[in-house]
KOLPA-942599 format. One record per residue (C-alpha): residue number from 0; residue in three letters; x, y, z. Coordinates in Angstrom, 2 decimals, padded with zeros to 5 digits. Layout:
<nodes>
   pos   code        c1        c2        c3
   NUM    ALA         X         Y         Z
...
</nodes>
This chain:
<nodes>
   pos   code        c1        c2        c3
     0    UNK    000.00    000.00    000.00
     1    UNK    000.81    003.52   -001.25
     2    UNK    001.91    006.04    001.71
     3    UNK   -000.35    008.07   -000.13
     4    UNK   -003.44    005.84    000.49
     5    UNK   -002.16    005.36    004.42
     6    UNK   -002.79    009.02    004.69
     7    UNK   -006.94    009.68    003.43
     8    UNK   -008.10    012.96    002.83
     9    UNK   -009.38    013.44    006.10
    10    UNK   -006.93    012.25    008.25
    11    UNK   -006.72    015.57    009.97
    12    UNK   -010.55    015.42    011.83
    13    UNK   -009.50    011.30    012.33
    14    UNK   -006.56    012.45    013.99
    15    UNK   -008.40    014.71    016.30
    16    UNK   -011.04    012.38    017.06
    17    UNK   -008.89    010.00    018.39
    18    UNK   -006.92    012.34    020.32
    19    UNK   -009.88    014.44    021.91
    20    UNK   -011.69    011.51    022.81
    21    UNK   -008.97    010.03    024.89
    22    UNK   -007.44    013.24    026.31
    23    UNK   -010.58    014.23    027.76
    24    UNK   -011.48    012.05    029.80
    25    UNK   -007.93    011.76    031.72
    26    UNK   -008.10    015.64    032.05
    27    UNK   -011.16    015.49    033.70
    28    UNK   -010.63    012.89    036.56
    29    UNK   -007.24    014.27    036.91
    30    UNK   -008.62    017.49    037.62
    31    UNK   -010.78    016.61    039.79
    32    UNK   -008.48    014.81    041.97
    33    UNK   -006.13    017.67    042.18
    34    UNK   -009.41    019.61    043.43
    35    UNK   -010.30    017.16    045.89
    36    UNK   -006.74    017.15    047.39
    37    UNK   -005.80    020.62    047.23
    38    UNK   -009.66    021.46    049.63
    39    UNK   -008.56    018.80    051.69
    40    UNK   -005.40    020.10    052.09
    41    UNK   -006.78    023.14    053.50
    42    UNK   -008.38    020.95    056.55
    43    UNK   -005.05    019.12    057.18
    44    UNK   -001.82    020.42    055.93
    45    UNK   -000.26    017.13    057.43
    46    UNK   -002.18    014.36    055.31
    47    UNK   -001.41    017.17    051.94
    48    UNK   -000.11    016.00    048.58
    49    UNK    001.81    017.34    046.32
    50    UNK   -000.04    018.57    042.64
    51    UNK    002.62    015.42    041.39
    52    UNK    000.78    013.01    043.77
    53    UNK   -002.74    013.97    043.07
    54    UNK   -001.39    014.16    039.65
    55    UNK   -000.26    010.55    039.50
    56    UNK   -003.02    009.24    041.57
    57    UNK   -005.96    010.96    039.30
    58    UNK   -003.98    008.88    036.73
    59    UNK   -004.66    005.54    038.50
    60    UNK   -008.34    006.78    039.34
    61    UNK   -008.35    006.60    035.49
    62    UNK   -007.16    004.08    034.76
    63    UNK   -009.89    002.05    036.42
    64    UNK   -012.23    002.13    034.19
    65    UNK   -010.03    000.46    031.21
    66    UNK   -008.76   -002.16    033.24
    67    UNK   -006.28   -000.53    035.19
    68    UNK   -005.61   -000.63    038.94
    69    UNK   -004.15    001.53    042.09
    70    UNK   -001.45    000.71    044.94
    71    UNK    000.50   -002.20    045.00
    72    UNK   -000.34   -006.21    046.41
    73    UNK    002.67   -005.75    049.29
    74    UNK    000.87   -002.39    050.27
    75    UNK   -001.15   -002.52    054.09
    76    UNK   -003.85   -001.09    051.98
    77    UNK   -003.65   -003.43    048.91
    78    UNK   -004.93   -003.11    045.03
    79    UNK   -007.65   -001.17    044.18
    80    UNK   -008.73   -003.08    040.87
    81    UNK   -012.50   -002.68    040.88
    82    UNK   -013.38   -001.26    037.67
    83    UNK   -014.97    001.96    037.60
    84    UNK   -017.87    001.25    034.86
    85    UNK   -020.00    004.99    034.79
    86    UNK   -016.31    006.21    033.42
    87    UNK   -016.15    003.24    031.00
    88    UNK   -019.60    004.14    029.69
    89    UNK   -019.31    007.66    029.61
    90    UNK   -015.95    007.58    027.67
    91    UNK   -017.77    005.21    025.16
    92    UNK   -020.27    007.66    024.84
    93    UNK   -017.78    010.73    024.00
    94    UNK   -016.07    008.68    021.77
    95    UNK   -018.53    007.56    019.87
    96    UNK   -019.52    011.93    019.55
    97    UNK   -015.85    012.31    018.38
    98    UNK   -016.15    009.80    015.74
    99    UNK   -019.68    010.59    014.79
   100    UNK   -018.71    014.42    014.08
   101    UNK   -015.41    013.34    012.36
   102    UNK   -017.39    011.59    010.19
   103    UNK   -014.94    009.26    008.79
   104    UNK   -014.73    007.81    005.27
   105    UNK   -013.61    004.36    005.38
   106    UNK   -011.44    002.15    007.70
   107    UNK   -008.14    003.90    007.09
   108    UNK   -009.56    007.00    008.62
   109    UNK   -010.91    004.63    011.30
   110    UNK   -007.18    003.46    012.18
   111    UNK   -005.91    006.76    012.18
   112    UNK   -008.67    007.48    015.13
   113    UNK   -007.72    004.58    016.91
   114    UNK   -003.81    004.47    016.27
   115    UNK   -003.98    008.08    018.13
   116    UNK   -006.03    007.28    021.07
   117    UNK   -004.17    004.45    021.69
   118    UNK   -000.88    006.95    022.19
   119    UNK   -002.46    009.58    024.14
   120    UNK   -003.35    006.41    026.42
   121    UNK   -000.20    005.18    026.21
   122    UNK    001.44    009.15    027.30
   123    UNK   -001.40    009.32    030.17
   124    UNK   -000.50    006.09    031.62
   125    UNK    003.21    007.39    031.87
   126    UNK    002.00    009.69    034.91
   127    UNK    000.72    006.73    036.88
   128    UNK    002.02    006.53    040.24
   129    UNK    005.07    003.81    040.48
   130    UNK    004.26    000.67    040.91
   131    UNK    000.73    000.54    040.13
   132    UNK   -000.77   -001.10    036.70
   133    UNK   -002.24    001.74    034.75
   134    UNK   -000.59    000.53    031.20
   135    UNK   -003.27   -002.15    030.74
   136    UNK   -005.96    000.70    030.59
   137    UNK   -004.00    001.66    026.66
   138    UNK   -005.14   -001.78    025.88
   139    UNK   -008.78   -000.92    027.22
   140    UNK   -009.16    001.95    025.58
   141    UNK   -007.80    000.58    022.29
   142    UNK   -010.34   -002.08    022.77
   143    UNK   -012.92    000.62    023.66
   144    UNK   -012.34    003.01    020.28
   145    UNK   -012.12    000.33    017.85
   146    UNK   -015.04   -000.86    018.73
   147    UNK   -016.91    002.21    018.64
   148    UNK   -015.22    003.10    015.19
   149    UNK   -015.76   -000.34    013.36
   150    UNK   -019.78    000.07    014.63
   151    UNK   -019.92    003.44    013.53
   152    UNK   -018.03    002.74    009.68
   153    UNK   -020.96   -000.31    009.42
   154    UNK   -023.53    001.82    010.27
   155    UNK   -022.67    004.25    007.81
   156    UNK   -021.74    001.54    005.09
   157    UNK   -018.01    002.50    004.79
   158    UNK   -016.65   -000.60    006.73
   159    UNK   -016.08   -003.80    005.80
   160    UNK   -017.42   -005.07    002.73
   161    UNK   -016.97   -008.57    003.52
   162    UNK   -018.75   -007.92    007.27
   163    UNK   -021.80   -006.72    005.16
   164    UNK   -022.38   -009.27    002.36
   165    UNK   -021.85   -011.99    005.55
   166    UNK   -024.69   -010.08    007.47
   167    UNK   -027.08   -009.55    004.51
   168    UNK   -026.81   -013.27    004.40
   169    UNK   -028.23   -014.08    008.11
   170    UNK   -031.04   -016.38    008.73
   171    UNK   -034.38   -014.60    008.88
   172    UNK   -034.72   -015.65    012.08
   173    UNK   -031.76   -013.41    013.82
   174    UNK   -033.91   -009.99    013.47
   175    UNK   -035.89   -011.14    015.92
   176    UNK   -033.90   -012.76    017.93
   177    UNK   -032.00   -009.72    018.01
   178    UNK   -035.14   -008.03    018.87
   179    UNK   -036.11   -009.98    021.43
   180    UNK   -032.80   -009.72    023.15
   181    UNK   -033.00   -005.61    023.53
   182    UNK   -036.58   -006.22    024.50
   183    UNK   -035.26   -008.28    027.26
   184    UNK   -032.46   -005.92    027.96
   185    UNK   -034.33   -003.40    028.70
   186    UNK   -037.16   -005.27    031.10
   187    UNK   -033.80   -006.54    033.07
   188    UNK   -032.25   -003.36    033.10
   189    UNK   -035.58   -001.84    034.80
   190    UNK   -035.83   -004.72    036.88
   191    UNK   -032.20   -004.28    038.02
   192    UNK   -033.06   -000.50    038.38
   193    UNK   -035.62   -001.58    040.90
   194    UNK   -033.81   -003.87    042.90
   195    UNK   -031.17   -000.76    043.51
   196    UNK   -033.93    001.59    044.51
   197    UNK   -034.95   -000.82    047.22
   198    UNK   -031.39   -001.49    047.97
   199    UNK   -030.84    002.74    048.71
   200    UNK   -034.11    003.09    050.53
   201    UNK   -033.40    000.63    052.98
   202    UNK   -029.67    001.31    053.42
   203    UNK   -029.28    004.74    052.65
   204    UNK   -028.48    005.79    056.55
   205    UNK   -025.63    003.54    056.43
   206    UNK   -024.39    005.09    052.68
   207    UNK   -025.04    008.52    054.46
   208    UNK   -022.76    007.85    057.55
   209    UNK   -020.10    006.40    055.61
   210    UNK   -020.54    009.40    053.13
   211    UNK   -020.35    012.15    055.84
   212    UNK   -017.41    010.17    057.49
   213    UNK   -015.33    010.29    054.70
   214    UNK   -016.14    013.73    053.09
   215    UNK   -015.44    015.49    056.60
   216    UNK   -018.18    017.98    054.99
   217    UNK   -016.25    019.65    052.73
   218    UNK   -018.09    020.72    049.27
   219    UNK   -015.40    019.83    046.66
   220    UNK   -014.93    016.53    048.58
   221    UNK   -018.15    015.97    048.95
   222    UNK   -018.74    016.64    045.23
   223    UNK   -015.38    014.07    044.23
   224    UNK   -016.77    011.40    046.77
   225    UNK   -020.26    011.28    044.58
   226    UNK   -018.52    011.51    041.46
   227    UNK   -016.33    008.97    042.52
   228    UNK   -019.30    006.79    043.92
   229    UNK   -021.34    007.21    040.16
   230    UNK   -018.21    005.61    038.55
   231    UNK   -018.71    002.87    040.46
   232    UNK   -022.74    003.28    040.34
   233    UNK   -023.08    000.77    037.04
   234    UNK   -020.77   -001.70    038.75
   235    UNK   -023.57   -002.18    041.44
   236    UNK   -026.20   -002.38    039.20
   237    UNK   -024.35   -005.32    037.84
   238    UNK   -024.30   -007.10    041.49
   239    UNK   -028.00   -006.15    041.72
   240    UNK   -028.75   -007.91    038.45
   241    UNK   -026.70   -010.95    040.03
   242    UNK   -028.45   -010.64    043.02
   243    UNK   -031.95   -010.98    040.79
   244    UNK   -031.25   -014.00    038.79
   245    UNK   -030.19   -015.56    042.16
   246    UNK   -027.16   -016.29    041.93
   247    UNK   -025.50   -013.57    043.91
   248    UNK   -022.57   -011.74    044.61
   249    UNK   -019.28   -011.38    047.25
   250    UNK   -017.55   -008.82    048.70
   251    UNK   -014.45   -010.30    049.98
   252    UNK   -013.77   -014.12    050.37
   253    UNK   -016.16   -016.09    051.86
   254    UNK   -018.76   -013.56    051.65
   255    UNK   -022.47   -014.06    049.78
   256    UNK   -025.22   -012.11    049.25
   257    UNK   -028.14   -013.85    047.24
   258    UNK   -031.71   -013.65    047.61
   259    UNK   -031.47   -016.94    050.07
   260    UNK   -028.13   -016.17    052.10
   261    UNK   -026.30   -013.16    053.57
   262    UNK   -023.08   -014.20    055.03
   263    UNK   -021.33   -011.00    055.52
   264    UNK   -017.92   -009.99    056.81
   265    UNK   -016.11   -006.59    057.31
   266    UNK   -015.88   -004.65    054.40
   267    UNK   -014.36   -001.16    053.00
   268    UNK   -015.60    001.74    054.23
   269    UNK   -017.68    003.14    050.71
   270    UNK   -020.25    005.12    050.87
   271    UNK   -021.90    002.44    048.05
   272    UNK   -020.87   -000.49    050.36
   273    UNK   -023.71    000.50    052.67
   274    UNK   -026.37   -000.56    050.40
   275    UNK   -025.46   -004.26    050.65
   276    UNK   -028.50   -006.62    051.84
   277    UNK   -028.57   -007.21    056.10
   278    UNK   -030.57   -010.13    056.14
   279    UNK   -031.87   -012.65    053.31
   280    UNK   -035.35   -012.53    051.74
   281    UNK   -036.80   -015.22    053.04
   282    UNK   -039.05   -017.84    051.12
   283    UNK   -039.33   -015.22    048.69
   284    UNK   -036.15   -015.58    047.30
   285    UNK   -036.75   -018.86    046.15
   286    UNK   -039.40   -017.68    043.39
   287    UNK   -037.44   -014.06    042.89
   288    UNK   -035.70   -015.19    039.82
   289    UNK   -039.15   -015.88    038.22
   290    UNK   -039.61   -012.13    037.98
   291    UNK   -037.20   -012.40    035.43
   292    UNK   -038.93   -015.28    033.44
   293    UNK   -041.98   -013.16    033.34
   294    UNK   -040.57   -009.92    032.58
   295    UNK   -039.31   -012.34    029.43
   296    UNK   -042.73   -013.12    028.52
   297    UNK   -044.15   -010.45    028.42
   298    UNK   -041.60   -008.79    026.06
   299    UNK   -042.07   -011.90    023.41
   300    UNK   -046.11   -011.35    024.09
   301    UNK   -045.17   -008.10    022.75
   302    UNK   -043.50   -009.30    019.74
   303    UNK   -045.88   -012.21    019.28
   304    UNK   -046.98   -011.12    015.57
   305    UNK   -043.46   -011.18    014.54
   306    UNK   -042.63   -014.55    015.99
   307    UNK   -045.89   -015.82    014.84
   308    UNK   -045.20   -015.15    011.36
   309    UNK   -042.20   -017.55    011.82
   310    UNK   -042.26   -021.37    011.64
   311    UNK   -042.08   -022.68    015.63
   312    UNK   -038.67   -023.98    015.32
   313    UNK   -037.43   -020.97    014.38
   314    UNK   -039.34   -018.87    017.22
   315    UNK   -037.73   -020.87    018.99
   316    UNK   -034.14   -020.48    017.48
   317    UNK   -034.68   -016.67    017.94
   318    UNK   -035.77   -017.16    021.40
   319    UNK   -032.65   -018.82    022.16
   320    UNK   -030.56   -016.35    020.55
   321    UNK   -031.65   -013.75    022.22
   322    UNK   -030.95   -015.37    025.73
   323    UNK   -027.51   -016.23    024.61
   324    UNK   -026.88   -012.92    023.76
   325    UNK   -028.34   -011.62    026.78
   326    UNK   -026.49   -014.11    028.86
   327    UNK   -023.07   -013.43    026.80
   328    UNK   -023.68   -010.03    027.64
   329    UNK   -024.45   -010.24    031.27
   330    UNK   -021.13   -012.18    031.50
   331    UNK   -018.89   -009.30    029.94
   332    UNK   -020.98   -006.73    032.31
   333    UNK   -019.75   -009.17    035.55
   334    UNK   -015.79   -009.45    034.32
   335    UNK   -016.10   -005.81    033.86
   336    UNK   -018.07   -005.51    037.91
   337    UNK   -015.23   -007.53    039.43
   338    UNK   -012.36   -006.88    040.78
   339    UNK   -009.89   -005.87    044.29
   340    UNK   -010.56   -003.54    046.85
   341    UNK   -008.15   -003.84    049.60
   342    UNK   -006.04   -006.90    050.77
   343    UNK   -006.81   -010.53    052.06
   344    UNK   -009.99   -011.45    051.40
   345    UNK   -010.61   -008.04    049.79
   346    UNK   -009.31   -009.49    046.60
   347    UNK   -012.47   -011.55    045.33
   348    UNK   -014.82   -008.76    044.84
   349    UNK   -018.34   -009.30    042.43
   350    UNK   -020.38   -011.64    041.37
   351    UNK   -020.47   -015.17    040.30
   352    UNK   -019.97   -015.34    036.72
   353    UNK   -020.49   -018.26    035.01
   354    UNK   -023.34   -019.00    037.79
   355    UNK   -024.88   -015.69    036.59
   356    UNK   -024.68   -016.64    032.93
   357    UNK   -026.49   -019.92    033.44
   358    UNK   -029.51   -018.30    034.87
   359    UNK   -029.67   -015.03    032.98
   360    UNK   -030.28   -017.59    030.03
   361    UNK   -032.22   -020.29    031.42
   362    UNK   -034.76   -017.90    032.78
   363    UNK   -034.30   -015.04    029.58
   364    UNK   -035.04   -018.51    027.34
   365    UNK   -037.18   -020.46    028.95
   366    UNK   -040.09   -017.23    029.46
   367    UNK   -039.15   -016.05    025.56
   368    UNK   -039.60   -019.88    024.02
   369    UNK   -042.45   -020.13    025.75
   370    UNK   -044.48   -017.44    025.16
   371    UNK   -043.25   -018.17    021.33
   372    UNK   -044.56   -021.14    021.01
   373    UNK   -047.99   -021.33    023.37
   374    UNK   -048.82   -018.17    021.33
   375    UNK   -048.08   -019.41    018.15
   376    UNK   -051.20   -020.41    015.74
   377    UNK   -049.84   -023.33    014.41
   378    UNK   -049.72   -024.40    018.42
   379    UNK   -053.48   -023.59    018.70
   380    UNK   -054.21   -025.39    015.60
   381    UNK   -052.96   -028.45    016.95
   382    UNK   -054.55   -027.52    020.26
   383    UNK   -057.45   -027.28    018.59
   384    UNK   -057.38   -030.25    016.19
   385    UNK   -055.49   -032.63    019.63
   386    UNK   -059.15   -031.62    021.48
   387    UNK   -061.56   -032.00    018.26
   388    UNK   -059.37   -035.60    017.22
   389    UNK   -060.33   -036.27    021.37
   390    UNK   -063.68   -035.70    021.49
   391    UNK   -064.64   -037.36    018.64
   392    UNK   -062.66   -040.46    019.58
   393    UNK   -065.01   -040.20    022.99
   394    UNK   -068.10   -040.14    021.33
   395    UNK   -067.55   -042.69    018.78
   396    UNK   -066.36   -045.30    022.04
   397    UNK   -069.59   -044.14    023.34
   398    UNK   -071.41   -044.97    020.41
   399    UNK   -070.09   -048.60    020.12
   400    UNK   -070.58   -049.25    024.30
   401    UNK   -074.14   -048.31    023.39
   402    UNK   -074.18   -050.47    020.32
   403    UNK   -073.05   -053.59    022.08
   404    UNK   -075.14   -052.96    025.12
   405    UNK   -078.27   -053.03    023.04
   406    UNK   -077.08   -055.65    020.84
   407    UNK   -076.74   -057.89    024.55
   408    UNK   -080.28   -057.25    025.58
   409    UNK   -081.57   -057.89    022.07
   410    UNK   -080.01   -060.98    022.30
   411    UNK   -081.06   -062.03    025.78
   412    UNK   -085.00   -060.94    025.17
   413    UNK   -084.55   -063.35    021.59
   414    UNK   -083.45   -066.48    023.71
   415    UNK   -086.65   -065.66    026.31
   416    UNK   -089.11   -065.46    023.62
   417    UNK   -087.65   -069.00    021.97
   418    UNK   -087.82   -071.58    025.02
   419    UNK   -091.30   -070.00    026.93
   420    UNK   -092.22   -073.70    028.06
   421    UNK   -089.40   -074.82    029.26
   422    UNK   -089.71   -076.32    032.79
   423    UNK   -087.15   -075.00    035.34
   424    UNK   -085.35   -077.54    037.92
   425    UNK   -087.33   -076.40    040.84
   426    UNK   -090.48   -077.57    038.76
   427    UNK   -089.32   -080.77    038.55
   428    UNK   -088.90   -081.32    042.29
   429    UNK   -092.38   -079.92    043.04
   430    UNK   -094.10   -082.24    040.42
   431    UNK   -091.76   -085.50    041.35
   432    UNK   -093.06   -085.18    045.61
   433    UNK   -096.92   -085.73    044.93
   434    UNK   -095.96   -089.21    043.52
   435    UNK   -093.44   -090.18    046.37
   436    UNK   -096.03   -089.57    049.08
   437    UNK   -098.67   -091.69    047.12
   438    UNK   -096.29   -094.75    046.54
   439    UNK   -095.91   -094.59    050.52
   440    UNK   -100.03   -094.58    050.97
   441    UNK   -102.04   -093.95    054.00
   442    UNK   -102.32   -096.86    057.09
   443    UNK   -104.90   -099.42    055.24
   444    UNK   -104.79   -098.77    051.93
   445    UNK   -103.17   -101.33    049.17
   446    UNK   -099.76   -101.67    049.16
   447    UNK   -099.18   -099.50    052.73
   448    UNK   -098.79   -102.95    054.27
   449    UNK   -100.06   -101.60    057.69
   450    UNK   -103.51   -103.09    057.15
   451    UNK   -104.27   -106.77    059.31
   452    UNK   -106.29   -109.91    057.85
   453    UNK   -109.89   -109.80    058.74
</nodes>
């Protein structure tokens, strides 16, 4: 290839796409932190930084949400590892603005974008504090902006060719399966949303103590402490969503929280750490999960004129695709909610993924494929036909036990009507006693042999 075709026409707005989209982001956290120290400072010149510390450690906040991590495993206080999700969504969402407005023109431009972020990355990772893992958050958000810029080249039809004719060739039955599988996003997502307004209700003195301990009521602490405690808001709404399929979640080794069992143990003092479940459930927990199942039915009842105007097996099919998507998904979301917040048993932090998994799609599946088939005509045809083909069957084998019951007592009434005379047995014996008694004969009669000569 031509260095003339490595560098497009618009290589200048890729260039800054790239490069705004990942320098943002760092600028902001950084500056924050150097905010949050410098008022805290103010209350206690003995526990201040330096601008280089809060410089270095804003860098490791960072670096969070691309799968970076702060401190060191030898440290008193340990890794902090747990990824910081609300900045991993919000820098996909600026970066896919950047790319959107830079409207590039084909996947050169693309690798321009990405090529770029990567080395602003790589230079913000190079303030890190020492010892602490902030380079594997360049891979992350590599990862993150090549993603965004391959979806946003398909959309547009400038990616690549080979990626379209293979998706214009998909089974008819992936649309909606596809369909189905947002549909039951969303219903999870709103059930999750639920779950973690009950959670803040009920714990939200605890959050509030913690909150006002650590703050020491300072505004721009205050202000980093919530900001801090959003970044970290989607990773509980993953736990949650654990916590609703039934499988659950730890925080710290040996620790469960599920709809069944709480066994808790000491944890960090976060603000979002007081939210955690006190006490199980109860019996309840046992059918929780179902919610799930049911929120899946109703979003195929929904869709039930698309699905119907598919052949059942491949309702079915689309059904299952879309709870192996959504369970796929769920999965990434848990990797992505797990993680280290201290030492010891601090290390196994989030919830059980491949348990998780299993139920998102047994219960995403199992409501979907029903609902997909039991409303399906072709199942109420044969509904229909199984009780017509039954009923009949009952009234024709009540037909013939009427038949041969008649035929029986035609039968018995001919047989009556053909022997009339017949004598019976007991006949007999009354007719054969009148001559026994007259071959014995009364005293003096012939043959008695009672009588004396005269």
């Amino acid at each position: 290839m031509s260095p003339r075709r490595l560098r497009p026409d618009d290589w200048g707005w890729a260039l800054r796409a790239g490069v705004e989209s990942a320098a943002l982001g760092w600028v902001l956290v950084v500056l924050l932190t150097v905010l949050v120290f410098l008022a805290t400072s103010s209350l206690d010149a003995t526990a201040a930084l330096t601008t280089g510390d809060a410089l270095r450690t804003g860098t490791a906040l960072w670096s969070l949400g691309f799968g970076g991590s702060l401190g060191l495993s030898q440290a008193d206080s340990g890794v902090l590892s747990l990824p910081l999700t609300g900045l991993t969504l919000a820098q996909a969402a600026w970066t896919w603005s950047c790319v959107r407005r830079a409207d590039l023109r084909g996947p050169v431009s693309g690798a321009w974008t990405v090529v770029s972020a990567a080395v602003v990355a790589g230079l913000a990772s190079l303030a890190g504090p020492p010892g602490s893992r902030t380079w594997p958050a360049v891979l992350g958000l590599t990862a993150l902006t090549a993603v965004v810029v391959a979806v946003q080249l398909q959309r547009r039809g400038r990616g690549s060719q080979r990626l379209s004719a293979w998706w214009d060739r998909r089974p008819h039955w992936v649309s909606p399966g596809l369909s189905l599988a947002r549909g039951a996003a969303v219903a999870l997502a709103v059930l999750t949303a639920a779950v973690l307004v009950v959670a803040l209700v009920s714990g939200a003195g605890r959050a509030s103590r913690l909150h006002d301990t650590l703050a020491g009521g300072g505004i721009v602490s205050t202000v980093g402490l919530l900001v801090l405690q959003a970044g970290w808001l989607p990773t509980a709404g993953v736990w949650a969503c654990s916590w609703l399929v039934g499988s659950g979640f730890s925080v710290g080794t040996g620790s469960m929280f599920s709809p069944e069992r709480v066994a808790a143990g000491p944890v960090p003092s976060l603000p979002l750490l007081g939210l955690l479940p006190t006490a199980p459930v109860g019996r309840v927990g046992l059918y929780l999960p179902l919610v799930v199942t049911v929120a899946a039915m109703v979003v195929a009842w929904r869709r039930r004129h698309v699905l119907s105007a598919l052949r059942v097996r491949y309702a079915v099919a689309a059904s299952l695709l879309a709870g192996t998507v959504l369970a796929l998904t769920t999965g990434v979301a848990c990797l992505a909610a797990s993680g280290s917040v201290g030492p010891g048993r601090m290390v196994d932090v989030g919830p059980q993924t491949g348990y998780t998994v299993l139920l998102v799609f047994l219960e995403v599946s199992v409501g979907l494929g029903a609902t997909a088939v039991l409303t399906h005509p072709y199942t109420r045809t044969w509904a229909t036909e199984a009780v017509s083909g039954t009923t009949q069957a009952a009234s024709d084998a009540r037909h013939r036990v009427e038949a041969r019951l008649g035929s029986a007592v035609g039968s018995g009434r001919y047989r009556h009507a053909a022997h009339p005379s017949a004598p019976s047995r007991d006949h007999g014996r009354q007719e054969r006693t009148p001559q026994t008694e007259t071959a014995v004969g009364e005293p003096g009669e012939p043959g008695s042999g009672s009588g004396s000569p005269e």
